[in-house]
Every structure is written in C-alpha cells, then in structure tokens.
C-alpha positions, 0 to 999 in steps of 0.5 A: 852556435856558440857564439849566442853563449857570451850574451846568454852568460850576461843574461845569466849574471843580470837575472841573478842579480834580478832574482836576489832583489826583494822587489821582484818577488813582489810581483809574483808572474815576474818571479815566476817568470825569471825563475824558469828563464834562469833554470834554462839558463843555468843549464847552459852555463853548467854545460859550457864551463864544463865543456871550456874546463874539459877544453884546458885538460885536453889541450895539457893532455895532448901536449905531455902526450906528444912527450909520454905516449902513456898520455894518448889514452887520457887525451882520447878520453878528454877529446871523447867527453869534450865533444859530448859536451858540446853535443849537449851544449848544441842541444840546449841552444836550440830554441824551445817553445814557451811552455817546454817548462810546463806541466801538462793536460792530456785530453783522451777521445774515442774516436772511429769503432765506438766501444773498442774505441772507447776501450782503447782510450782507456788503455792509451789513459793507463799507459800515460799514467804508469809512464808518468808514475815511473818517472816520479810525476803526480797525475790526476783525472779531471774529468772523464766521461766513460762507455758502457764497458768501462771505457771512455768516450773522453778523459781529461789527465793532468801531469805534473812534474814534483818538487824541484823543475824539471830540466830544460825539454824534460819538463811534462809538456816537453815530451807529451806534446809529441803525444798529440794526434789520433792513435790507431789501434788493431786488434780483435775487440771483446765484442768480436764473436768470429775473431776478426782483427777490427781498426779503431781510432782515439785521438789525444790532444795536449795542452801545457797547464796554464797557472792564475797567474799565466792566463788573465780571467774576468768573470764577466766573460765567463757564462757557467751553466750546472747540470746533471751529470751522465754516465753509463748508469748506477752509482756514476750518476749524480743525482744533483746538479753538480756538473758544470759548463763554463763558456768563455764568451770572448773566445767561445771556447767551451769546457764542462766537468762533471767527475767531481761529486762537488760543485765547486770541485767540478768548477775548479777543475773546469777552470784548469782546463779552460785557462790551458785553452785559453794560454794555448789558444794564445801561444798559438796565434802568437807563435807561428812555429807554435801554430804549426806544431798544434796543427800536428795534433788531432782536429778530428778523430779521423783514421788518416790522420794517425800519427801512431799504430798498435799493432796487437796480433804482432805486438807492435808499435810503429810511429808513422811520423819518426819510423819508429817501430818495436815488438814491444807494445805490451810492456809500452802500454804497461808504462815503457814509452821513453824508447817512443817518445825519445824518437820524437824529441830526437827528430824534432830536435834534429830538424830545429838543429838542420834550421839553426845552421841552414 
C-alpha cells in the first residue's frame, strides 16, 4: 500500500501551493474543497515522516546493539513504534467515502410498539447527544414530533464537530453513519401492568450534513406549503401556521419542519435537512460502494431488519452486525457509546483493508 504515498506526497505539496494563492479562495466550494483534501492529506504526510524518521533511529539502533547489547531494548522500543506507525499509516490509506469529513443529521422514528417505541426513541435521542457532548460536539433538534408520554414518534438532530476539523474518520459523519439502521429494544414498558418483558423497534437513519455550497437549489423547483403544527396537546401546539412542507419537485423528496415557533426558523431548518437528502441521494447514485452502504441503513422500521439489540433485564447491548456485546447498557445509553461504535469502525476498516490487498 505504501506505494500510493509518493503520489499522495506530489499531491500534498500541489495543494499547498494551491491554497496560498488568493484566486482559489475567490471560489469558495473549491477552497473549501481543497482544504478537506489537504487536512486528509496532511494526516498521512505527518504519519509517513514519522514512520520513515523512526525507520533511520532503528536502523542505528539495531547497528550499536549488534556492539552494546544495553541498545537491544531501545531498538525493540524503536521496532514496536515503527510498526505502530505503519499500522496507522495502512489505516489512513484506506479509502473513505466522501462525506467521512462531515457533520451529521440523525433522523429518529419509532417504529413497531407505539409508545414504548416512541420512549425508546427518545432514549436512543438522549444517548447521542451525551455521547457527542463528551466528545466537545455541538447538537441540535431540528425538528421533533413527539408522543403522548413524551416520547417521539420522529426526531431530526444535528451534530457538528467545533472549531478546527476533525481528523480524517473522526469527523461526525464518520462514526454515526454506523449508526443507521433499526435498534431493538427489550424491556418491561411503563404501560405494562403484569410486568412482562415487551420487544420494540425505532429506526435511525444518518445523512452527512450538506452546506449551500455542497447542494445546488433552484427555487423553482421547490414547492413549500405552511400548515398548522401538531402535537400531543397544550403549549406544543401552535396556533398559527408556522410549520412548513418543502418538496423538492425533481426529485420528489419531501421534508417538513414544525419545531420552530417561526416561520422562517421552520423554513431554515427544512432546508438543512432536504439538501442533506439531497447530497445523499447524490453520493449515492454516484457511488456504488456509497449505494450499498445506505442499503444497510433502516428502509422500514421492521424487527428483522435490527442491527442492534438493548437488552434491559441483563443490561445489555449486542450488536448483531460486529459481535459486539457489554453488560453495560445504562452507562451506554448515558453517553458511553465509543466502545459500540469503535466495533464497527474496526470492521468496516478491516473488511476496506482485506479489499485493498485481495
């Protein structure tokens, strides 16, 4: 694989060059562009000095080691970090898909046992945002239709990394697209009288968040209808038309937002979330290997689709695609989630590895 790094190290110094000139940041999509290209790439080229530097130490190490054996340890250290380094090096050669860099929207439904799903979504809701406020993440509800008892019958988050880029496979996007799919939940409900154990599905679906200058809108192709918000009764529902329906005629895609007590906020907010469906829709007719991964992610919130199990009476958490299983689903569900999705981002890395060199 190492091989590919001379063309990567060309490309590295070009976009350098690149980025100092005034006349690419006049077009903003190709700055922004170039900038995520080079931030990937700089990973690499920090990663293979390091490992070429640590190469040379060994090398001199091994050679007073053949004359002082009090060198042998040093030279196991030096052999030990350098193949770290190419571990790491492998790692971030592996190809990523294109929105890897992204930030992310997280769509919530209930699915199968109406308001026990309908809680479990609201508790699948509170899990990712604790996870994404450990990790410094900013998150916010765009829009969120919720049940009698407080649940939700459909939440739409936001999650977006602060400040500086995340690194290549750590941006958002990255680690909850594993997140797709129907969740399955086994517990006793609080609407159960005899306290029997219940089986319950929400299903979560994840969608890199597209910026203006990612997805291209005419406005004539968009119909946009207000209506009346609803909810489960008092202050939650508006009184004015302030909810609004955008339909994207081309495509047919259709998106509405009523969390907002404006208009206009409700507008906003449907316009992040139809151009995320919109760019996905494009990675994905695009990309086959992009295609395939959406086809993981949850279609119907049907029981037999489940990627992951939450197990309450053994407190616990398997996921039925990785093998992964803990007797920790509280503190999961409080936040705790690196351990589960570190799973998959191993497998999905492995399996991109075993390709590369078949």
């Amino acid at each position: 694989m190492f091989e590919a790094v001379d063309g990567l190290l060309a490309e590295h110094a070009e976009l350098e060059t690149r980025l100092a000139a005034p006349e690419t940041h006049a077009d903003q999509r190709l700055a922004k562009r170039l900038n995520q290209r080079y931030a990937e790439l700089a990973a690499i080229v920090r990663t293979w000095r390091e490992w070429q530097e640590v190469g040379e130490d060994l090398g001199a190490a091994r050679e007073l080691a053949a004359e002082d054996a009090s060198f042998a340890d040093e030279a196991d250290e030096l052999a030990r970090r350098r193949e770290a380094a190419a571990e790491h090096l492998r790692h971030l050669l592996v190809p990523r898909e294109p929105s890897d860099s992204k930030d992310a929207l997280l769509e919530v439904k209930s699915g199968e046992g109406g308001e026990e799903s309908a809680l479990f979504a609201g508790d699948l809701l509170r899990m990712y945002s604790r996870w994404a406020e450990r990790r410094g993440w900013r998150t916010e509800i765009l829009d969120a239709t919720e049940s009698d008892l407080g649940g939700y019958k459909s939440v739409t988050l936001a999650v977006q990394a602060r400040g500086a880029a995340p690194l290549p496979g750590e941006a958002p996007y990255a680690l909850l697209k594993f997140e797709g799919g129907v969740h399955r939940v086994q517990r006793v409900p609080v609407t159960e009288s005899q306290g029997r154990v219940h089986t319950s599905a929400a299903g979560v679906l994840v969608l890199p968040e597209a910026e203006p200058l990612d997805v291209s809108l005419d406005e004539n192709d968009l119909r946009i209808d207000v209506f009346r918000s609803s909810g489960p009764g008092g202050q939650s529902v508006n009184t004015t038309d302030s909810a609004v329906r955008i339909t994207h005629l081309p495509s047919g895609i259709v998106v509405s937002c009523q969390n907002e007590k404006s208009q206009l906020q409700n507008r906003e907010q449907a316009m992040r979330i139809l151009r995320a469906r919109l760019l996905a829709a494009a990675e994905e007719a695009a990309d086959a290997e992009a295609s395939e991964a959406r086809r993981s992610q949850v279609r119907t919130v049907d029981r037999s689709e489940r990627i992951r199990t939450y197990n309450f009476p053994e407190n616990r958490i398997s996921d039925h695609r990785t093998g992964y299983k803990a007797y920790n689903l509280d503190t999961v569900l409080g936040g705790d989630l690196d351990a589960v999705i570190t799973s998959c981002v191993e497998a999905d890395l492995a399996a991109r590895l075993g390709e590369l060199e078949t």
